[in-house]
C-alpha positions as CSV (number, residue, x, y, z in Angstrom):
1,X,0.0,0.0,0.0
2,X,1.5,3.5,-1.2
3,X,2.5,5.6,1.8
4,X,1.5,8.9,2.2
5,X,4.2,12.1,2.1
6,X,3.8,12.5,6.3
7,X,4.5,8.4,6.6
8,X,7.7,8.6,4.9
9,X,8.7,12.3,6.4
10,X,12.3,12.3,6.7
11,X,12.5,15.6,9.3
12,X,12.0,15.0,12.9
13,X,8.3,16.6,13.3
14,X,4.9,14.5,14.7
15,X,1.6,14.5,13.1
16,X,-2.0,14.2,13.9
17,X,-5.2,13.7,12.6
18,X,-3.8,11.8,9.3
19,X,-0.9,14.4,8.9
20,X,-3.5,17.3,9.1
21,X,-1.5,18.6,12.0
22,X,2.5,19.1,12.2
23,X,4.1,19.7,15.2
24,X,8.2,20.1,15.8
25,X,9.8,17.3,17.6
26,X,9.7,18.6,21.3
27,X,5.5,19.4,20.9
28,X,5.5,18.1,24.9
29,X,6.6,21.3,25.6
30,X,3.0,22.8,24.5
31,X,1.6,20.9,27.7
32,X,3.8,22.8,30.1
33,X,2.7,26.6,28.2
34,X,-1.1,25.4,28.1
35,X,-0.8,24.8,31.8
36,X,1.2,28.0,32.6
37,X,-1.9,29.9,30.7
38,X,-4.7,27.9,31.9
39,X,-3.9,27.6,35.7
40,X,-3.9,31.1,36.7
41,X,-7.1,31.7,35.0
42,X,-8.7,29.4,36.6
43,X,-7.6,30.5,39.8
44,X,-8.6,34.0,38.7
45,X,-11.8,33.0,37.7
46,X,-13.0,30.8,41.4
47,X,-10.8,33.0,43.7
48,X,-11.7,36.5,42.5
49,X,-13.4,37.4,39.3
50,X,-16.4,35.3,41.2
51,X,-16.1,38.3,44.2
52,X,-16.1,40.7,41.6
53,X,-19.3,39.7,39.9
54,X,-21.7,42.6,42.6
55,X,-19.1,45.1,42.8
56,X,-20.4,47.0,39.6
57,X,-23.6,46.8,40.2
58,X,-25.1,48.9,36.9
59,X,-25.9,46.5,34.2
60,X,-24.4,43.6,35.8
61,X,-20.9,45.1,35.1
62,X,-19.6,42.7,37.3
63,X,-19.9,39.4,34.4
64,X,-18.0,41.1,32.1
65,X,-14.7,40.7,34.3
66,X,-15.3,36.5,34.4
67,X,-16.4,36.5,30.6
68,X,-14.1,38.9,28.8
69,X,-11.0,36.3,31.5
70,X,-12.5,33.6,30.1
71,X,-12.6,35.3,26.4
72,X,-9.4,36.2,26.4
73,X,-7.6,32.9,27.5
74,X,-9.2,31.2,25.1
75,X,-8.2,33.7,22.2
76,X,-4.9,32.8,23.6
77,X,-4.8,29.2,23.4
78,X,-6.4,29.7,19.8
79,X,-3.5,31.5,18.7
80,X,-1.2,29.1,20.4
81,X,-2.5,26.0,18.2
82,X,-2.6,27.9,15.4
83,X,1.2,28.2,16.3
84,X,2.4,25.0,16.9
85,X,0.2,22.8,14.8
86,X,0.6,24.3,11.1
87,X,3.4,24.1,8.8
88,X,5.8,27.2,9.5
89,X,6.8,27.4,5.7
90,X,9.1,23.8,5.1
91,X,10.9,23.8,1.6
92,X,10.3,20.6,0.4
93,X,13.4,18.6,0.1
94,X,14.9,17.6,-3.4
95,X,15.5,13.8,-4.0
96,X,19.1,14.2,-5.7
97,X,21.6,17.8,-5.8
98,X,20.8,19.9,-8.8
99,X,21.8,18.7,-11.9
100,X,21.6,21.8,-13.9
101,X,24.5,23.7,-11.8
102,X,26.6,20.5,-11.9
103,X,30.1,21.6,-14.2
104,X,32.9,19.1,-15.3
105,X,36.5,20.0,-13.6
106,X,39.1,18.0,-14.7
107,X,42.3,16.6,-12.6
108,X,45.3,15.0,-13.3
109,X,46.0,11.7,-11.5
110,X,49.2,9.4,-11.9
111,X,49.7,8.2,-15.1
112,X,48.5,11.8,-16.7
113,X,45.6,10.9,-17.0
114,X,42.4,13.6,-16.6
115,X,39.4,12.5,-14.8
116,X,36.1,14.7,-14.9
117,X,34.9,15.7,-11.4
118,X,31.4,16.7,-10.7
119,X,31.3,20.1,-8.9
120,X,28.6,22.9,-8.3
121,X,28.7,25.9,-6.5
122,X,28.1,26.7,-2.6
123,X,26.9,29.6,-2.5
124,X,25.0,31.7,-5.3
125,X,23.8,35.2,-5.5
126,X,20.2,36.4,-6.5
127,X,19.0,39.8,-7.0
128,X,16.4,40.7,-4.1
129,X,15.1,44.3,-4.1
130,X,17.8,45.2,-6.2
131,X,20.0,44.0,-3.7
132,X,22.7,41.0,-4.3
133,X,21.8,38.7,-1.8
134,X,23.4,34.8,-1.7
135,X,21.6,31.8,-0.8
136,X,23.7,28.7,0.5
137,X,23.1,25.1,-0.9
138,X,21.8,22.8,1.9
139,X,23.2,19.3,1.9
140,X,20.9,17.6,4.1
141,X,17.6,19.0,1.8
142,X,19.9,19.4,-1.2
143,X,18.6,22.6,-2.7
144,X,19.6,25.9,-2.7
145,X,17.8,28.0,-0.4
146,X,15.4,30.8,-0.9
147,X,16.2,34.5,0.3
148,X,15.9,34.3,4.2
149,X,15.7,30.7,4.6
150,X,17.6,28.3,7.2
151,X,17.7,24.6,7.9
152,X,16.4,24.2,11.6
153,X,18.5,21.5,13.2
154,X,15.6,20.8,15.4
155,X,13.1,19.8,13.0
156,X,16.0,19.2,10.5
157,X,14.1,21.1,7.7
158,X,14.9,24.3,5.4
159,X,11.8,26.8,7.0
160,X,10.9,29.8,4.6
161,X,11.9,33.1,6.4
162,X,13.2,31.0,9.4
163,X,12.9,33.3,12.7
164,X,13.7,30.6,15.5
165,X,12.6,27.7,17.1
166,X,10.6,28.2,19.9
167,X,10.4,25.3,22.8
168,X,7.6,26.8,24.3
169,X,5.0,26.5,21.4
170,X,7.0,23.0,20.3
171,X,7.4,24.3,16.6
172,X,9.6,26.6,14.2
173,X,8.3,30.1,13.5
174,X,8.7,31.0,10.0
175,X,6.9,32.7,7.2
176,X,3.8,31.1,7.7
177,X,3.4,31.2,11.7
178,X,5.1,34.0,12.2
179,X,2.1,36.2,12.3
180,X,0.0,34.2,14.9
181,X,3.5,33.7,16.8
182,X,3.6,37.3,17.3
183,X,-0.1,37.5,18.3
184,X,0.2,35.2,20.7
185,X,2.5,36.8,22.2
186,X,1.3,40.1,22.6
187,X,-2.1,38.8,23.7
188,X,-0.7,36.8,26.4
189,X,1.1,40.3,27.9
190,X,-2.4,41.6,27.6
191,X,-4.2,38.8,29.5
192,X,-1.2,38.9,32.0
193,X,-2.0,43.0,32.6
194,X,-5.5,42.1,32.7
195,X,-5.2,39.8,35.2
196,X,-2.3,42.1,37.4
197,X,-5.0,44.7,37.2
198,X,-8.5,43.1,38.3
199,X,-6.1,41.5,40.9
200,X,-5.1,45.3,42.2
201,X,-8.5,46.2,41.7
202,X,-9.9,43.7,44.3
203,X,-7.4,44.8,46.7
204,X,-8.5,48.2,46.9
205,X,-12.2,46.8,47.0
206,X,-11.0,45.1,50.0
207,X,-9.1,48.1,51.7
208,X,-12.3,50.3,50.9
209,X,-14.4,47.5,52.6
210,X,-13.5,45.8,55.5
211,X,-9.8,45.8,55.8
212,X,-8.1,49.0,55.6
213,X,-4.7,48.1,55.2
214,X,-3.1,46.8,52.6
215,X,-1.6,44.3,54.8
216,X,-5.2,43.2,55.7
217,X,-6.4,43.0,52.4
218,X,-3.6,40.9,51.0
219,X,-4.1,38.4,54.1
220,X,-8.2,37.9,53.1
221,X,-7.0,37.1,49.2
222,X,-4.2,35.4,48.9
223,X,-4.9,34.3,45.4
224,X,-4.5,37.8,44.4
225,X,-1.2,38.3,46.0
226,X,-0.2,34.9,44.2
227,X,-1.5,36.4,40.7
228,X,-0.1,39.5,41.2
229,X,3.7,37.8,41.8
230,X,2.8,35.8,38.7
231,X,1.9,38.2,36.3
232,X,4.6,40.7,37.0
233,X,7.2,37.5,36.6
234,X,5.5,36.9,33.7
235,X,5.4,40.2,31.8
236,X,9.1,40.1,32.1
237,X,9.3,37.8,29.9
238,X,6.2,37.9,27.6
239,X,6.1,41.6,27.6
240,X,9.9,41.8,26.7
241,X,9.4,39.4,24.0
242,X,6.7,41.7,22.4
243,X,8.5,44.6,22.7
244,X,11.7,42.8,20.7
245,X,9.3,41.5,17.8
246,X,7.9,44.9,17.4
247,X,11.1,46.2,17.1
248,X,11.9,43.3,14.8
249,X,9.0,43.7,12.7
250,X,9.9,47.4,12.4
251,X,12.6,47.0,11.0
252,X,11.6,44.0,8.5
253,X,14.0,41.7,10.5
254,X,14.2,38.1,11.5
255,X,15.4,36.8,15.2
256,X,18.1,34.8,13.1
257,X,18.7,37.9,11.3
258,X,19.4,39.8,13.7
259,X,21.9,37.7,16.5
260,X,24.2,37.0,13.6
261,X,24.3,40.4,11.4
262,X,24.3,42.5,14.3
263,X,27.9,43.6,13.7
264,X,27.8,43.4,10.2
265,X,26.2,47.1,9.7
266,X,24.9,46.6,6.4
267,X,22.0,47.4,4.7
268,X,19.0,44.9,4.6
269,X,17.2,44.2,1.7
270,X,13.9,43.7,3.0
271,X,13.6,46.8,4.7
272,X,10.6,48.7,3.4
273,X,9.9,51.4,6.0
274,X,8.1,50.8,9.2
275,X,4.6,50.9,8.4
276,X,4.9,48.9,4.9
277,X,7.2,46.7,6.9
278,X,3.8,46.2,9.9
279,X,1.8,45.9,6.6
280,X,3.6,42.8,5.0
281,X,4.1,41.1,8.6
282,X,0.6,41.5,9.9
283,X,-1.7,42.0,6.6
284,X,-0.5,40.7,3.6
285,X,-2.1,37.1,2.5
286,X,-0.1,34.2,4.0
287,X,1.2,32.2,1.4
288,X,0.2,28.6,0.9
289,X,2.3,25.3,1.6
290,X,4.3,23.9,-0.3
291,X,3.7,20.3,0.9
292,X,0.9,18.3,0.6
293,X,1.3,16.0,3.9
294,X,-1.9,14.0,2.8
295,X,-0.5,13.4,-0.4
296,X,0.5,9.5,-1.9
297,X,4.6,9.0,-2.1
298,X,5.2,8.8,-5.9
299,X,8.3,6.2,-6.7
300,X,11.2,8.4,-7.6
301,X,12.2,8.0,-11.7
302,X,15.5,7.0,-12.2
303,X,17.5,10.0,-12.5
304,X,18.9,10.4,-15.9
305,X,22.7,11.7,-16.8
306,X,23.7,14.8,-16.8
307,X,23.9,16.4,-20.0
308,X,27.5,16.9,-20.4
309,X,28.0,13.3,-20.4
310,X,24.7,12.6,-22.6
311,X,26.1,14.3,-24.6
312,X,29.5,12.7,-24.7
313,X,28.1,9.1,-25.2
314,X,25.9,10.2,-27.9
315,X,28.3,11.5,-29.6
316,X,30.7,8.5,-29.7
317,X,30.3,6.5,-32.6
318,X,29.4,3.0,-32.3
319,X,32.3,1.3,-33.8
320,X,35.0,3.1,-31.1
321,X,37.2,1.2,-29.3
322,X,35.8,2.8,-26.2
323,X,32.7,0.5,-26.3
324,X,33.7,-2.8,-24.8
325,X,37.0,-3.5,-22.1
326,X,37.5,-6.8,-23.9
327,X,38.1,-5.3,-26.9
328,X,41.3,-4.2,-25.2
329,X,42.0,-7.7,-23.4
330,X,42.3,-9.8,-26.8
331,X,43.7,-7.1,-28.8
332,X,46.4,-6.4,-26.3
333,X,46.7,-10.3,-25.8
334,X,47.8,-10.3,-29.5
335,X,50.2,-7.6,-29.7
336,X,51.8,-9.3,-26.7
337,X,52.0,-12.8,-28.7
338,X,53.3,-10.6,-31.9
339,X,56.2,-8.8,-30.1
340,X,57.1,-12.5,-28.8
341,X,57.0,-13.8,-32.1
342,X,59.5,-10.6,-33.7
343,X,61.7,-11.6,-30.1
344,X,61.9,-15.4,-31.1
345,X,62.5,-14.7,-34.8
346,X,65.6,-12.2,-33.8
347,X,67.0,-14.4,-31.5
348,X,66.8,-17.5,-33.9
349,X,68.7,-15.3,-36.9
350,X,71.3,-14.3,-34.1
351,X,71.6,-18.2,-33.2
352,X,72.4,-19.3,-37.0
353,X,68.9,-21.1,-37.1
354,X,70.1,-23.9,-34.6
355,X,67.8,-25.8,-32.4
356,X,64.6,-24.5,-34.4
357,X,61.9,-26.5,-33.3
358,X,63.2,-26.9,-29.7
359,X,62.7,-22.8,-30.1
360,X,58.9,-22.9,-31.6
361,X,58.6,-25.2,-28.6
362,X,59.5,-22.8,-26.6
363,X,58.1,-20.3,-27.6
364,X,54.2,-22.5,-27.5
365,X,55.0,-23.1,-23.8
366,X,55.4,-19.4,-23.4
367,X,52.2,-18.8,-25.0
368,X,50.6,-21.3,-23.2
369,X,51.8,-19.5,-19.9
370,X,50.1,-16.5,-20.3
371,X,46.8,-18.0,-18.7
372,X,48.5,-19.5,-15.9
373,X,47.9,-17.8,-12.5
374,X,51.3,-16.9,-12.1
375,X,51.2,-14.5,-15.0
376,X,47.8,-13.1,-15.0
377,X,48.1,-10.1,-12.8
378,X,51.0,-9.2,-15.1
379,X,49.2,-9.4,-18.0
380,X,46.3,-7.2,-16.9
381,X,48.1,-4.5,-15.5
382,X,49.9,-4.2,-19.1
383,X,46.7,-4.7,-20.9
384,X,45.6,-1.9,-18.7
385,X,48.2,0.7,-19.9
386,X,47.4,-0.9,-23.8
387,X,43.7,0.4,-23.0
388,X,45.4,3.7,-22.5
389,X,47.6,4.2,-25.2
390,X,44.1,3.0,-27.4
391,X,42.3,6.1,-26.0
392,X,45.0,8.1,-26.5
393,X,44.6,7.0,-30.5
394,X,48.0,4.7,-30.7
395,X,48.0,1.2,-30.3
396,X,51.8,0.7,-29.8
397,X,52.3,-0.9,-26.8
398,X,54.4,1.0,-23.5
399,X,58.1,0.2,-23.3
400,X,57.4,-2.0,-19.9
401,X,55.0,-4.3,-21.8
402,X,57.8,-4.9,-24.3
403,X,60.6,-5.4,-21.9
404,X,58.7,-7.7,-19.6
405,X,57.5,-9.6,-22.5
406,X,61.2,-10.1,-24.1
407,X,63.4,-11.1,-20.9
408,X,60.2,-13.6,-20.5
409,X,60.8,-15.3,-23.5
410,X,64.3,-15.3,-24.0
411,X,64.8,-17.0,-20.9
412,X,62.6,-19.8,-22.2
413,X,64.5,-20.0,-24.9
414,X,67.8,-20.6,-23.4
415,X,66.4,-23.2,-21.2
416,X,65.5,-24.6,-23.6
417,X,68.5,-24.6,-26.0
418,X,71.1,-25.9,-23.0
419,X,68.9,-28.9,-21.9
């Protein structure tokens, strides 16, 4: 049965619902913030929105404190899932490096020979703005990767305008999360102030009622003493976090962006001024995935040649020597059994023509000693250099070849004439 693209996901996220839902690997994480958010409300809700419900008496003024609480937290938690359960902008990974950069580099090895080498570039540059900017090539998703892009080593994915990966929510914030990222955020400092303030306010309810001091007041509610601590801890870091993504968004920036060009001092080419830059952030339509997580795997086509090398084997005639290795192994054989022959016959007009056949005796037993085991690696490591001088257009066989091939035979042929 065909697997479906979130089955066979190679990044480190989990899915739910049949892959309708992405999450980044540590999505535990979102049980610890949904309890930080959810607690306190609570709390606020039993120990003293309820006491607040007949201090405005004039329309009932009092509900509106436990519904806008309960309003608000859930707006929160909205924006929160909406976070950490969509796709933050993954670039889909490619199934082999692109073959339409690859270039052929030659090298010279021993033996002078040239070897091509496939090599692409690193790093290109691509006009953004009317800015240069370069884009890096990612070996792990092997692609090149858009403007503003970064492989999360979390999730081990290439994310689309990659700001950071946030433990808290469980997921990357990118290009497509980056908006409700930045709302939750700056809703949960408002629900933390609301909180802080109908907390204050039921202090001085109490100090105007019963208890005068303030002393007094904080002893009869301690849930709003607790609350209060919390909140103010809490704004800290909630509120500070808002006031850094507004500046970020200001200035049409992402968290990456700015912890590692901070020093750089150069110009960015996204910057747009501040309100187009709000615009594009919080207004502009989000743009759709690229994956299809509920699509069907489709078996991956055998990946044809590059051209280059098409085009080298189509332009090699049929009837080159460069077709077939044996080609070389018998026609290297019979040079070797011809230069034996020219030996013998040299060696026989030197001797006066004595001892003839005992030679051509010889000379079969040499032959016939070319198969043995002893003398095959020889033999192929010559043939090997014949192959070379083929390609190189000659046929005539290296000096080595020769001079192995004549002290072999002439010492069979003196054996053979003292016995």
């Amino acid at each position: 049965m065909a697997k479906r693209v979130y089955q066979a996901w190679k990044g480190k996220n989990k899915f739910l619902l049949g892959g309708r839902l992405i999450f980044g690997p540590d999505a535990r994480s979102l049980f610890i913030t949904v309890s930080l958010i959810v607690v306190p409300v609570v709390i606020f809700c039993v120990l003293v929105a309820r006491n607040l419900l007949h201090k405005f008496p004039a329309y009932n003024s009092g509900y509106a404190v436990l519904i806008v609480a309960i309003a608000f937290t859930i707006h929160v938690l909205v924006l929160l899932l909406m976070t950490s359960t969509r796709d933050p902008g993954i670039v889909p990974r490619a199934s082999h490096p692109p073959e339409e950069e690859f270039s052929y580099d030659t090298r010279t090895e021993i033996g002078g020979r040239h070897t091509p080498s496939l090599t692409f570039p690193r790093i290109k540059e691509v006009m953004v703005n009317g800015m240069l900017v370069k884009v890096k090539y990612c070996d792990t998703c092997m692609i090149y990767r858009p403007p503003r892009c970064s492989h999360c080593s979390i999730c081990n994915n290439c994310v689309e305008r990659f700001d950071h990966h946030c433990p808290w929510v469980g997921q990357c914030i990118g290009q497509r999360n980056y908006r409700y990222f930045f709302l939750f955020v700056s809703s949960s400092t408002l629900l933390c102030i609301y909180v802080f303030a109908m907390c204050a306010l039921y202090i001085k309810f109490l100090m105007d009622g019963d208890y005068p001091t303030v002393w007094k007041a904080m002893k009869n509610s301690p849930a709003s003493v607790v609350l209060m601590i919390y909140c103010f801890v809490a704004l800290w870091f909630v509120g500070g976090l808002t006031g850094f993504h507004l500046y970020l968004i200001g200035t049409n920036q992402t968290t990456y962006e700015n912890f590692r060009y901070r020093g750089d001092n150069r110009v960015s080419a996204y910057n747009r001024g501040y309100l187009n830059n709000f615009i594009e952030v919080l207004c502009t339509e989000i743009k759709p995935s690229r994956i299809n997580l509920r699509a069907y795997v489709q078996d991956e086509t055998a990946r044809p040649p590059p051209a280059s090398r098409t085009r080298d084997v189509e332009e090699e005639p049929a009837s080159s020597p460069r077709v077939k290795v044996e080609d070389d192994l018998e026609i290297g054989g019979d040079l070797l059994k011809i230069s034996r022959r020219r030996n013998y016959e040299e060696v026989d007009e030197e001797m006066g023509g004595r001892n003839s056949n005992e030679l051509h005796g010889a000379l079969s037993e040499s032959e016939l000693m070319v198969g043995s085991e002893t003398q095959v690696p020889v033999i192929r490591s010559d043939v090997k250099n014949s192959s070379w001088g083929r390609r190189s257009g000659s046929w005539d066989l290296p000096p080595g070849v020769l001079a192995a091939s004549s002290s072999a035979t002439e010492g069979d042929i003196l054996q053979k004439s003292t016995r």
